[in-house]
mmCIF file of the N, C-alpha and C atoms, coordinates in Angstrom:
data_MODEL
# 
_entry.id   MODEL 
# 
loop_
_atom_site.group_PDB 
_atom_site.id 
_atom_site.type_symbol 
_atom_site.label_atom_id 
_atom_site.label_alt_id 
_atom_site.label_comp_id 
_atom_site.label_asym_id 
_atom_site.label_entity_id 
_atom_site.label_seq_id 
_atom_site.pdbx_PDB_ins_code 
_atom_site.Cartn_x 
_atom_site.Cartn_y 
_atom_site.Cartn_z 
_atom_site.occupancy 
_atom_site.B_iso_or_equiv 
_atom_site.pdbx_formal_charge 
_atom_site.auth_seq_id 
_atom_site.auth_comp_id 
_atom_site.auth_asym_id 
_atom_site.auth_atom_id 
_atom_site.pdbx_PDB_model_num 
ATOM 1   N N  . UNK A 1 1  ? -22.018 -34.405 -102.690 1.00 0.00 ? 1  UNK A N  1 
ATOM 2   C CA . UNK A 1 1  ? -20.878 -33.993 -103.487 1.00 0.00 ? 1  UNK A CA 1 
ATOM 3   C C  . UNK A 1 1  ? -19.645 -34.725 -102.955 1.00 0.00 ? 1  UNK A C  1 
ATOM 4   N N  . UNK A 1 2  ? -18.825 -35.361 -103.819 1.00 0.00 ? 2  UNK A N  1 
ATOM 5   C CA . UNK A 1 2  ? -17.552 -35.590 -103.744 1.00 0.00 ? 2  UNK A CA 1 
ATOM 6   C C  . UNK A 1 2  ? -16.668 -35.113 -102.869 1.00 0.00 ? 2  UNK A C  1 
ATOM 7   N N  . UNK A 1 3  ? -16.120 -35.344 -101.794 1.00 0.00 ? 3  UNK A N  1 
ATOM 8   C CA . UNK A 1 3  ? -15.161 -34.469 -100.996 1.00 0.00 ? 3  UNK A CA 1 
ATOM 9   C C  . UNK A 1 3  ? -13.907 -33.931 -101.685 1.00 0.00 ? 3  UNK A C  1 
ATOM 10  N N  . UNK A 1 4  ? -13.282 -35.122 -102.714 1.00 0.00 ? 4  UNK A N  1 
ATOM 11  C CA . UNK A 1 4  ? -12.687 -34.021 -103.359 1.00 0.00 ? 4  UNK A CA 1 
ATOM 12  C C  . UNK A 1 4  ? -12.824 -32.923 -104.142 1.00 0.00 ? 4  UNK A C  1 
ATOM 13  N N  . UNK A 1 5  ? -14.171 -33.069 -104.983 1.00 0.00 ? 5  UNK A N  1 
ATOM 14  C CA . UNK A 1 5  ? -14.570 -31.726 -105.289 1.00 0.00 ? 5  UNK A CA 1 
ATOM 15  C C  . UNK A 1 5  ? -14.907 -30.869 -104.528 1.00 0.00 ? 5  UNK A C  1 
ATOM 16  N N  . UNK A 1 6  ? -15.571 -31.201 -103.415 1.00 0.00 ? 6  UNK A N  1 
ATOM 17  C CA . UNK A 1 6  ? -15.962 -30.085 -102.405 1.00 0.00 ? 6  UNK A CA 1 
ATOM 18  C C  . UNK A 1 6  ? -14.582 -28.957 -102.234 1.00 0.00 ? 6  UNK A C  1 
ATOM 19  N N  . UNK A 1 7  ? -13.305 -30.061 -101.580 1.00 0.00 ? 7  UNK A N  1 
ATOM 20  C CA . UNK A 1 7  ? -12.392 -29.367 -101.375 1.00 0.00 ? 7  UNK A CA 1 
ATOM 21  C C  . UNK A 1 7  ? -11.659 -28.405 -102.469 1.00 0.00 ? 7  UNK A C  1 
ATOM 22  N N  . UNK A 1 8  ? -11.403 -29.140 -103.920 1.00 0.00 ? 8  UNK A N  1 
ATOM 23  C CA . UNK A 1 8  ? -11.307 -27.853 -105.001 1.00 0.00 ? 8  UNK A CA 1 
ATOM 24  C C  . UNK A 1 8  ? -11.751 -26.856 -104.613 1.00 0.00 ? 8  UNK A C  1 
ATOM 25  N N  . UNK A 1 9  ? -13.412 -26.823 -104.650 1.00 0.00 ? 9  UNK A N  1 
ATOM 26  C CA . UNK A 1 9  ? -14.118 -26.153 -104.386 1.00 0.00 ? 9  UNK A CA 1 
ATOM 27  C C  . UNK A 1 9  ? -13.966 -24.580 -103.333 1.00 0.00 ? 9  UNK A C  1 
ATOM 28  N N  . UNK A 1 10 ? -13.680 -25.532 -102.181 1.00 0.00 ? 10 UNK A N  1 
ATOM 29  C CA . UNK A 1 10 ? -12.737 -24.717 -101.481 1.00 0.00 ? 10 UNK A CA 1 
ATOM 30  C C  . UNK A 1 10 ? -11.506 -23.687 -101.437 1.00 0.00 ? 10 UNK A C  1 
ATOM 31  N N  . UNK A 1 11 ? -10.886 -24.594 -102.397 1.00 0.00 ? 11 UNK A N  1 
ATOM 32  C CA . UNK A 1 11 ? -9.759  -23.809 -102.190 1.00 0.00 ? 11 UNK A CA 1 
ATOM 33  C C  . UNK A 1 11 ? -9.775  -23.203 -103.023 1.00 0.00 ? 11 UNK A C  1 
ATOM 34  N N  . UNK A 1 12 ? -10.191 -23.124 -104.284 1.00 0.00 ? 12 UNK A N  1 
ATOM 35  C CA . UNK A 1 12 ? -10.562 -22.221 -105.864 1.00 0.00 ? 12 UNK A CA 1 
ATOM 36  C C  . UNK A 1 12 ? -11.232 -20.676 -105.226 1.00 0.00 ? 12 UNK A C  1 
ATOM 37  N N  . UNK A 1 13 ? -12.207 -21.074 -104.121 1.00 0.00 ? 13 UNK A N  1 
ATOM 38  C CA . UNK A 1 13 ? -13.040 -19.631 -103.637 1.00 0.00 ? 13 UNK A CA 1 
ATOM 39  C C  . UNK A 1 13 ? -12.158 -19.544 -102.601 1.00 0.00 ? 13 UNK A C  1 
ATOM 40  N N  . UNK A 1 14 ? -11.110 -19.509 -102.020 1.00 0.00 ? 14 UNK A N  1 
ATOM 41  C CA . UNK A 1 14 ? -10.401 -18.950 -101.263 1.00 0.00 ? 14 UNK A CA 1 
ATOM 42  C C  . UNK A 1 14 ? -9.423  -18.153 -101.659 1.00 0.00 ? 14 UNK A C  1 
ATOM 43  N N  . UNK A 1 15 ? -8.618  -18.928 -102.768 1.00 0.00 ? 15 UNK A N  1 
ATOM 44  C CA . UNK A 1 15 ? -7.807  -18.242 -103.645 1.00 0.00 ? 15 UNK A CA 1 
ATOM 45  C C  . UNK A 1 15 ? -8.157  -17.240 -104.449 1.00 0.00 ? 15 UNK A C  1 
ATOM 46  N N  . UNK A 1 16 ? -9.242  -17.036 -105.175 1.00 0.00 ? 16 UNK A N  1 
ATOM 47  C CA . UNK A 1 16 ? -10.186 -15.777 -105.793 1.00 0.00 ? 16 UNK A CA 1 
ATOM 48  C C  . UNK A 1 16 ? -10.728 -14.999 -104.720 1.00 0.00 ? 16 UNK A C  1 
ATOM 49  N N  . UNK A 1 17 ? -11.264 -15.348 -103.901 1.00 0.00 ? 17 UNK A N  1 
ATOM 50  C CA . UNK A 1 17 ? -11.876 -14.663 -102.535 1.00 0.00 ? 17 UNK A CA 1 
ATOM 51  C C  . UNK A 1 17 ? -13.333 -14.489 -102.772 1.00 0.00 ? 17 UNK A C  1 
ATOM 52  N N  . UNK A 1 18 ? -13.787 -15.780 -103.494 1.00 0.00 ? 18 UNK A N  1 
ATOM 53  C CA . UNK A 1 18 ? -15.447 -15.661 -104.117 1.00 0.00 ? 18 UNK A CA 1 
ATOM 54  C C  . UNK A 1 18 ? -15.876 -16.962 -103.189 1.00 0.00 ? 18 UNK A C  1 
ATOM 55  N N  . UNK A 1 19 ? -17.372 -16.860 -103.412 1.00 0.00 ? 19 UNK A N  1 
ATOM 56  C CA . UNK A 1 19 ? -17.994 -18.395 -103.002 1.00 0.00 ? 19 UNK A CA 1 
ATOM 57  C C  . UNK A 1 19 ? -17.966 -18.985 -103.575 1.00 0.00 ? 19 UNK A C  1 
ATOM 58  N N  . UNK A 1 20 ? -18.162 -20.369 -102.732 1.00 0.00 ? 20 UNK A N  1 
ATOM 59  C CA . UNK A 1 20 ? -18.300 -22.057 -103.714 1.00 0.00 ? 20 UNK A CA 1 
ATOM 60  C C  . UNK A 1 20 ? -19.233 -21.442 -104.874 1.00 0.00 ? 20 UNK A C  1 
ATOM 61  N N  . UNK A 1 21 ? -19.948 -21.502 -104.656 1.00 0.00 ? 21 UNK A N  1 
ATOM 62  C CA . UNK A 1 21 ? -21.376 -21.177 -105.752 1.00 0.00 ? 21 UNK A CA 1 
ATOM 63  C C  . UNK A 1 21 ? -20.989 -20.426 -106.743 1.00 0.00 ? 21 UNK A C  1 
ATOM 64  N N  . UNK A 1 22 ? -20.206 -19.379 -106.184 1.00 0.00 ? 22 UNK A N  1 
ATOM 65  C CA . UNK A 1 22 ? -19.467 -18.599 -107.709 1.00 0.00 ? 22 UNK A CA 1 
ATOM 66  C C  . UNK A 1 22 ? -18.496 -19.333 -108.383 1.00 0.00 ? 22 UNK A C  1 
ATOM 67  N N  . UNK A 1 23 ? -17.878 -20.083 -107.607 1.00 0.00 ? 23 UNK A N  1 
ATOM 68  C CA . UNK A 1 23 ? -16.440 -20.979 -108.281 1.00 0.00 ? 23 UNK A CA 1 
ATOM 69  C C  . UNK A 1 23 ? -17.458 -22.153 -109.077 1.00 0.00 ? 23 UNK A C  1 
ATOM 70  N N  . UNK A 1 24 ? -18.166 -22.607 -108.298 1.00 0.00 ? 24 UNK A N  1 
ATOM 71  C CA . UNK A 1 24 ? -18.854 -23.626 -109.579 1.00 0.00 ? 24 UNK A CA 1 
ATOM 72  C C  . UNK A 1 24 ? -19.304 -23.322 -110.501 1.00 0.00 ? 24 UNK A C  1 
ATOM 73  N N  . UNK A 1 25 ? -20.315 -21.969 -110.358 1.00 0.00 ? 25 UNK A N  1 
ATOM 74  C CA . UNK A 1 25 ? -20.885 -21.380 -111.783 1.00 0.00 ? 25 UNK A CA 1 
ATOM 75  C C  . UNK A 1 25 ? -19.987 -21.347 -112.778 1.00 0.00 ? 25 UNK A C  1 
ATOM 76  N N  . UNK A 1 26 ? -18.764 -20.660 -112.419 1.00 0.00 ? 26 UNK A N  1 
ATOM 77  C CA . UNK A 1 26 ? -17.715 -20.262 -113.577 1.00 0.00 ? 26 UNK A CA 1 
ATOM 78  C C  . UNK A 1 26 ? -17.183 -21.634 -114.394 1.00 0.00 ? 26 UNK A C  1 
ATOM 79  N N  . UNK A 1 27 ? -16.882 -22.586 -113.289 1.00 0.00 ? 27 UNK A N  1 
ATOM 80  C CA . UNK A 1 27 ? -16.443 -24.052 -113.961 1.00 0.00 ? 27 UNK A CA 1 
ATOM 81  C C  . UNK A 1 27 ? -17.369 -24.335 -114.779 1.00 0.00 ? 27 UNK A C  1 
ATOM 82  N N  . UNK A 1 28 ? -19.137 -24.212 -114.366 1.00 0.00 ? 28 UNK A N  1 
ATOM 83  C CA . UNK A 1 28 ? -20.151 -25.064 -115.707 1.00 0.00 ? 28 UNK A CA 1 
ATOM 84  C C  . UNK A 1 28 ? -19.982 -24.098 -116.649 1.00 0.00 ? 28 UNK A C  1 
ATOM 85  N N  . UNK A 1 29 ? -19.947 -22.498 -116.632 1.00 0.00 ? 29 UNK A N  1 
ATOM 86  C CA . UNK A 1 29 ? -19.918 -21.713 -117.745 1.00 0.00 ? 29 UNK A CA 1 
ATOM 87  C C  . UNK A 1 29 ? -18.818 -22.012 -118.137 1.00 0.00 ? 29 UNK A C  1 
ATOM 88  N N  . UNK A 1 30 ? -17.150 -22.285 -117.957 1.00 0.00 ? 30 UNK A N  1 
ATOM 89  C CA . UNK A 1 30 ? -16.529 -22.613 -118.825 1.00 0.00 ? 30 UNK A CA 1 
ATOM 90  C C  . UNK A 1 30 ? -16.567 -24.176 -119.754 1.00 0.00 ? 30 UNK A C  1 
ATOM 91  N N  . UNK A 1 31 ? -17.155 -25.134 -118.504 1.00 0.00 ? 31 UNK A N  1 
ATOM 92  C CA . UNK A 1 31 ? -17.710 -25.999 -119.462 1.00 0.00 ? 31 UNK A CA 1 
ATOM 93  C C  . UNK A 1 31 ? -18.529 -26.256 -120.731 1.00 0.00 ? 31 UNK A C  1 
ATOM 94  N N  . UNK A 1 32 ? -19.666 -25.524 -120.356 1.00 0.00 ? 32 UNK A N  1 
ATOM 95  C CA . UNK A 1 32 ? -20.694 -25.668 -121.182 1.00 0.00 ? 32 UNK A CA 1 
ATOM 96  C C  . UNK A 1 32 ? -20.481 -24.232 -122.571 1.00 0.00 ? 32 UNK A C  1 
ATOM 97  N N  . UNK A 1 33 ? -19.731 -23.553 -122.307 1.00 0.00 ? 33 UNK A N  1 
ATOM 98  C CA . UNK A 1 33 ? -19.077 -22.424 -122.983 1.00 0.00 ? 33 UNK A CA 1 
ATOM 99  C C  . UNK A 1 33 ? -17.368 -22.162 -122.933 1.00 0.00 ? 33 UNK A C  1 
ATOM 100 N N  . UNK A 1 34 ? -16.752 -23.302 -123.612 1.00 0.00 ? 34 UNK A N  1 
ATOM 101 C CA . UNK A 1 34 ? -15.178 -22.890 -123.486 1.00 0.00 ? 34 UNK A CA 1 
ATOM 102 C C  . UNK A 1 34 ? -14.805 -21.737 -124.068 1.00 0.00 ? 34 UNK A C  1 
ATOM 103 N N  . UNK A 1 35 ? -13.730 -21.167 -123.423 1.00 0.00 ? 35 UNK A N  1 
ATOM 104 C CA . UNK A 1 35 ? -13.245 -19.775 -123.935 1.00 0.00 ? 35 UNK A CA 1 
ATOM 105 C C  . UNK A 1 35 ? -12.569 -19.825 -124.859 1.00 0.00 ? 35 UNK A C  1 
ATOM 106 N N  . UNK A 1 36 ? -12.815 -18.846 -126.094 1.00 0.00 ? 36 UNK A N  1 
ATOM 107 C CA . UNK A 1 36 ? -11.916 -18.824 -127.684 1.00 0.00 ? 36 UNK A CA 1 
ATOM 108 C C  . UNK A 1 36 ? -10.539 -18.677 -127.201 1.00 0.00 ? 36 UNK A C  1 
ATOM 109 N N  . UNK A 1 37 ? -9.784  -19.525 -127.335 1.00 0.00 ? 37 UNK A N  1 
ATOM 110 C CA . UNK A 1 37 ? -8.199  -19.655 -127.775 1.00 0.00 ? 37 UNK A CA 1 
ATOM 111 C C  . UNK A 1 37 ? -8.113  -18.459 -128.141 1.00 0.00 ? 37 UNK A C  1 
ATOM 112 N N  . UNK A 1 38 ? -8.381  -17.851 -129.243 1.00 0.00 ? 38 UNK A N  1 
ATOM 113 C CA . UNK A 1 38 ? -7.836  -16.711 -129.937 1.00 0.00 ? 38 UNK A CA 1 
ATOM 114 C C  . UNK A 1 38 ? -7.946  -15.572 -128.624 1.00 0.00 ? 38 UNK A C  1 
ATOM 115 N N  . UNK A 1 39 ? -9.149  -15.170 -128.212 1.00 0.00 ? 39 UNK A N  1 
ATOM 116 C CA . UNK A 1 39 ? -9.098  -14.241 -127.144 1.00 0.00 ? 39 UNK A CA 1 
ATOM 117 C C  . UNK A 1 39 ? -8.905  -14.465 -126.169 1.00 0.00 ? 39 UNK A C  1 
ATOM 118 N N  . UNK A 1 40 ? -8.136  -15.669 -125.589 1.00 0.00 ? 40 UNK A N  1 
ATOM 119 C CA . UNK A 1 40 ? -7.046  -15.413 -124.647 1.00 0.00 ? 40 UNK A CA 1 
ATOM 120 C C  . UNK A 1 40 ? -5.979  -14.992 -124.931 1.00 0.00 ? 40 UNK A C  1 
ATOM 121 N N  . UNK A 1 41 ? -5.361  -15.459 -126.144 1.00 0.00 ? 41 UNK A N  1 
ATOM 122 C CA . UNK A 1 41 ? -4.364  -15.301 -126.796 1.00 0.00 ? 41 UNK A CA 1 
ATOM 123 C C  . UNK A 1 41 ? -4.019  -13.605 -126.762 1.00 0.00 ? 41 UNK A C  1 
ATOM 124 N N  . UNK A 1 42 ? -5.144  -12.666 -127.396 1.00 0.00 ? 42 UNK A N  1 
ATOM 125 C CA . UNK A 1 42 ? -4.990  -11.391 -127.503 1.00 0.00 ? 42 UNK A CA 1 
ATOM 126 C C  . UNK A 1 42 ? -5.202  -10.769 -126.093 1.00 0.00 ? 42 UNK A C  1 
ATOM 127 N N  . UNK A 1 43 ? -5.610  -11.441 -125.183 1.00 0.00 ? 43 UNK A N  1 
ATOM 128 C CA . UNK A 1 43 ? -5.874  -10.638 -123.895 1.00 0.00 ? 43 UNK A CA 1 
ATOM 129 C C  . UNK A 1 43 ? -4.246  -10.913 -123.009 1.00 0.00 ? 43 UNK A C  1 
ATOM 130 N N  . UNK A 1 44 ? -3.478  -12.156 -123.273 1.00 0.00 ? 44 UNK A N  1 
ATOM 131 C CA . UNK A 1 44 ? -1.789  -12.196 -122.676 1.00 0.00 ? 44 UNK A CA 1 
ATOM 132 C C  . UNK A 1 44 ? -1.194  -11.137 -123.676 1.00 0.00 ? 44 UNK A C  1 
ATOM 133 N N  . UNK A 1 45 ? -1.368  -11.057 -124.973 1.00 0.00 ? 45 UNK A N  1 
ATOM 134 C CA . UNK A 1 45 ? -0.527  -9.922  -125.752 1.00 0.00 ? 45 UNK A CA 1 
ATOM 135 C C  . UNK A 1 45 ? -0.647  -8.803  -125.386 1.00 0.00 ? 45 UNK A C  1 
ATOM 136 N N  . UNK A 1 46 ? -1.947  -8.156  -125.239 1.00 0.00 ? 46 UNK A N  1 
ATOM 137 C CA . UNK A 1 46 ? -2.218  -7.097  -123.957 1.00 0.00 ? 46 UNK A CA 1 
ATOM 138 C C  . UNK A 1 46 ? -1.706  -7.038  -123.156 1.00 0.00 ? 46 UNK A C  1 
ATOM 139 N N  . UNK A 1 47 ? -1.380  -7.998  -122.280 1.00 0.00 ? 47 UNK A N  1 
ATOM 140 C CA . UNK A 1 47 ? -1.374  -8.324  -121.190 1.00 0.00 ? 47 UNK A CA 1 
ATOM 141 C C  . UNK A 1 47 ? 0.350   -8.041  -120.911 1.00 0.00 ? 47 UNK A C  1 
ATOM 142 N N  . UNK A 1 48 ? 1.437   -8.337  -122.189 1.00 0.00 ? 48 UNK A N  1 
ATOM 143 C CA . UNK A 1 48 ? 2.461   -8.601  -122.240 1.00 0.00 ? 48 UNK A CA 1 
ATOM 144 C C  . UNK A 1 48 ? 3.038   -6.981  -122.683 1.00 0.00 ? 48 UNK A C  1 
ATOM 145 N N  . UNK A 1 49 ? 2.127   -6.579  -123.628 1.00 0.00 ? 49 UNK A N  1 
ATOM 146 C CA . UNK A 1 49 ? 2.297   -4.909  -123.874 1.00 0.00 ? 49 UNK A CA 1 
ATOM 147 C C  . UNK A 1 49 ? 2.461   -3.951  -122.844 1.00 0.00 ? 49 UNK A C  1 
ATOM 148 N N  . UNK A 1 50 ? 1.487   -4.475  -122.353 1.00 0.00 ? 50 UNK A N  1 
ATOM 149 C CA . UNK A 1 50 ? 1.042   -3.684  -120.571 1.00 0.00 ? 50 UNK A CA 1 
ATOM 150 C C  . UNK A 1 50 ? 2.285   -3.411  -119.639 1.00 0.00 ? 50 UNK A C  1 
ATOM 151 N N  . UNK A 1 51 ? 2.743   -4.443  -119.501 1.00 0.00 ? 51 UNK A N  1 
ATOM 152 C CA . UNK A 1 51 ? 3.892   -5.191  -118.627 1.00 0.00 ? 51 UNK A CA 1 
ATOM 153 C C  . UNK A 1 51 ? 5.385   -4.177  -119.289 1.00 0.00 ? 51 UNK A C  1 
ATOM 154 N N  . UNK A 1 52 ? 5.302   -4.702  -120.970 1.00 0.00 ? 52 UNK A N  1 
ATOM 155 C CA . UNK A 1 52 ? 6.532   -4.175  -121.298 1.00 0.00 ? 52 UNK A CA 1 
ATOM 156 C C  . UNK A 1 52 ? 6.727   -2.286  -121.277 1.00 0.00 ? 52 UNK A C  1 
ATOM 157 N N  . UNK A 1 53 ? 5.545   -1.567  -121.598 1.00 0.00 ? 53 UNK A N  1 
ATOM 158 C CA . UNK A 1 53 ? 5.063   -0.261  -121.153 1.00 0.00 ? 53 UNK A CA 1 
ATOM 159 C C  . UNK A 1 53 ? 6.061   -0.367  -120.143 1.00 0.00 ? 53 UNK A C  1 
ATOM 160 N N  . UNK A 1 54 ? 5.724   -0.462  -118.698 1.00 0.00 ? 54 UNK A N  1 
ATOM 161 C CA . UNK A 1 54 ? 5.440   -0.428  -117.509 1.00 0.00 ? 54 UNK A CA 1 
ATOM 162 C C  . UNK A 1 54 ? 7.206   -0.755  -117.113 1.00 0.00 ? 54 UNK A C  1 
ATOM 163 N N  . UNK A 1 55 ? 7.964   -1.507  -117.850 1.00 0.00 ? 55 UNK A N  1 
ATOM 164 C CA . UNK A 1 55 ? 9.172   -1.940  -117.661 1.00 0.00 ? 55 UNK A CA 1 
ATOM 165 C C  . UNK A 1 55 ? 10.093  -0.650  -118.380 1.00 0.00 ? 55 UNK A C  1 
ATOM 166 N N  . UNK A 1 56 ? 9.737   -0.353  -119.163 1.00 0.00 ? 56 UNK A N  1 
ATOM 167 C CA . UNK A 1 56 ? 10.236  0.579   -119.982 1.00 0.00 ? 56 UNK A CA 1 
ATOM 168 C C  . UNK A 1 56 ? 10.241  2.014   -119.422 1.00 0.00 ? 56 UNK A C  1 
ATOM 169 N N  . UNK A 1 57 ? 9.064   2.244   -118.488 1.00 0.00 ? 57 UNK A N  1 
ATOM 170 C CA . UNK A 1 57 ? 9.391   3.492   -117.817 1.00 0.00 ? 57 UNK A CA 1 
ATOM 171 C C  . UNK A 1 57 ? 9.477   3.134   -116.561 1.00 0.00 ? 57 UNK A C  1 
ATOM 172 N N  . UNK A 1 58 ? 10.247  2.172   -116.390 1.00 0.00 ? 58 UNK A N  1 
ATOM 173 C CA . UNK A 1 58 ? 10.889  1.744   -114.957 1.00 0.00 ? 58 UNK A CA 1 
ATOM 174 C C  . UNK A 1 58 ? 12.427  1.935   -115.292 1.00 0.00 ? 58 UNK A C  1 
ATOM 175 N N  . UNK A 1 59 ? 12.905  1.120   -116.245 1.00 0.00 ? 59 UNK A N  1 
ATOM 176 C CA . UNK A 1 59 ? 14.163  1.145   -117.012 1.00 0.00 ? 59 UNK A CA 1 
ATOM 177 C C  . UNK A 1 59 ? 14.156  1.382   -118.378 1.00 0.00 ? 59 UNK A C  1 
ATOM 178 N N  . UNK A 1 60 ? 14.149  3.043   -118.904 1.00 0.00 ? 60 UNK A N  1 
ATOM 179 C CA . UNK A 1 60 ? 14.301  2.876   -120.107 1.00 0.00 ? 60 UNK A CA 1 
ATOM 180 C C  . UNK A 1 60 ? 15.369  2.628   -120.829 1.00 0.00 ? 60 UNK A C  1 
ATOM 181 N N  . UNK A 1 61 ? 16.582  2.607   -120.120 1.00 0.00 ? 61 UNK A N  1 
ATOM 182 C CA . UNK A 1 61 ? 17.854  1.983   -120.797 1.00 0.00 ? 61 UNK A CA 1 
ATOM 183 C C  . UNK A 1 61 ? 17.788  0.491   -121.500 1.00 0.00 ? 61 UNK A C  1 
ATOM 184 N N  . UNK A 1 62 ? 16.599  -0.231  -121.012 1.00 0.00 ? 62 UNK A N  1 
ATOM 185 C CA . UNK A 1 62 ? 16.084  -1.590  -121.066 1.00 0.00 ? 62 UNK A CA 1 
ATOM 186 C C  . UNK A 1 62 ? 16.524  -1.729  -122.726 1.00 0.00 ? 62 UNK A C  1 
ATOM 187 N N  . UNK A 1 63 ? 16.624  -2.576  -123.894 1.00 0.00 ? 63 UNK A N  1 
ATOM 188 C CA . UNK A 1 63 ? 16.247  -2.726  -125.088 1.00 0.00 ? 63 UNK A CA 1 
ATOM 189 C C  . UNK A 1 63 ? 15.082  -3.580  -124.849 1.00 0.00 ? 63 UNK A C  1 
ATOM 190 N N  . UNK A 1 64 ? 14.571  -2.436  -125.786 1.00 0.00 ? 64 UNK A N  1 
ATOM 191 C CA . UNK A 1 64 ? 12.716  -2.519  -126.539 1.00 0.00 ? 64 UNK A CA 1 
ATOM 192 C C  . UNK A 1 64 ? 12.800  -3.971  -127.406 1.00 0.00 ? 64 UNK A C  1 
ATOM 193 N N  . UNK A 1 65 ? 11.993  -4.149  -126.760 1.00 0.00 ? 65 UNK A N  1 
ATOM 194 C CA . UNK A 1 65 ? 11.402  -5.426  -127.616 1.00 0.00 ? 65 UNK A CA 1 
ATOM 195 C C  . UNK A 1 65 ? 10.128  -5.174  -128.616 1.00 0.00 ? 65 UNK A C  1 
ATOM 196 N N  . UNK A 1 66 ? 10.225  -5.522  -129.899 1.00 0.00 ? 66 UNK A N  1 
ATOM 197 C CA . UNK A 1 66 ? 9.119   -4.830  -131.122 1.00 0.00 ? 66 UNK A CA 1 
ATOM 198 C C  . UNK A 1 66 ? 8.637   -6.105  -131.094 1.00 0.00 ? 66 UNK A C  1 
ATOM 199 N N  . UNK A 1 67 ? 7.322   -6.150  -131.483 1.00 0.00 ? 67 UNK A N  1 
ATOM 200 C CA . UNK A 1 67 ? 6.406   -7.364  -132.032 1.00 0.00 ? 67 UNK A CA 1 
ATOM 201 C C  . UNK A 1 67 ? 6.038   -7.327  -132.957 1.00 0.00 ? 67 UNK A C  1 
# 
């Protein structure tokens, strides 16, 4: 293997806190299976709902943002 891939490698399962072997699996499964645009898309809008919730009963004086 490539040392620079090795090192990706590395540092991808350090930063997740998984093994090489798991960090590569996920790279060929996103290769060989890219993830739908659309459901990322709806999982940050979630993701952004979540957040604004969470801001709102931190500061509800905040103005609400509607989507």
């Amino acid at each position: 293997m490539p040392d620079e891939i090795a090192d990706l490698l590395e540092q991808k399962a350090a930063e997740l806190q998984i093994s090489k072997s798991q960090v590569a699996l996920m790279a060929l499964k996103n290769l060989l299976k890219p993830p739908d645009p659309a459901d990322e898309l709806s999982e940050v809008k979630q993701q952004l709902a979540t957040l604004a919730a969470a801001m709102a009963r931190i500061s509800p004086d905040l103005p609400q943002r509607r989507s």
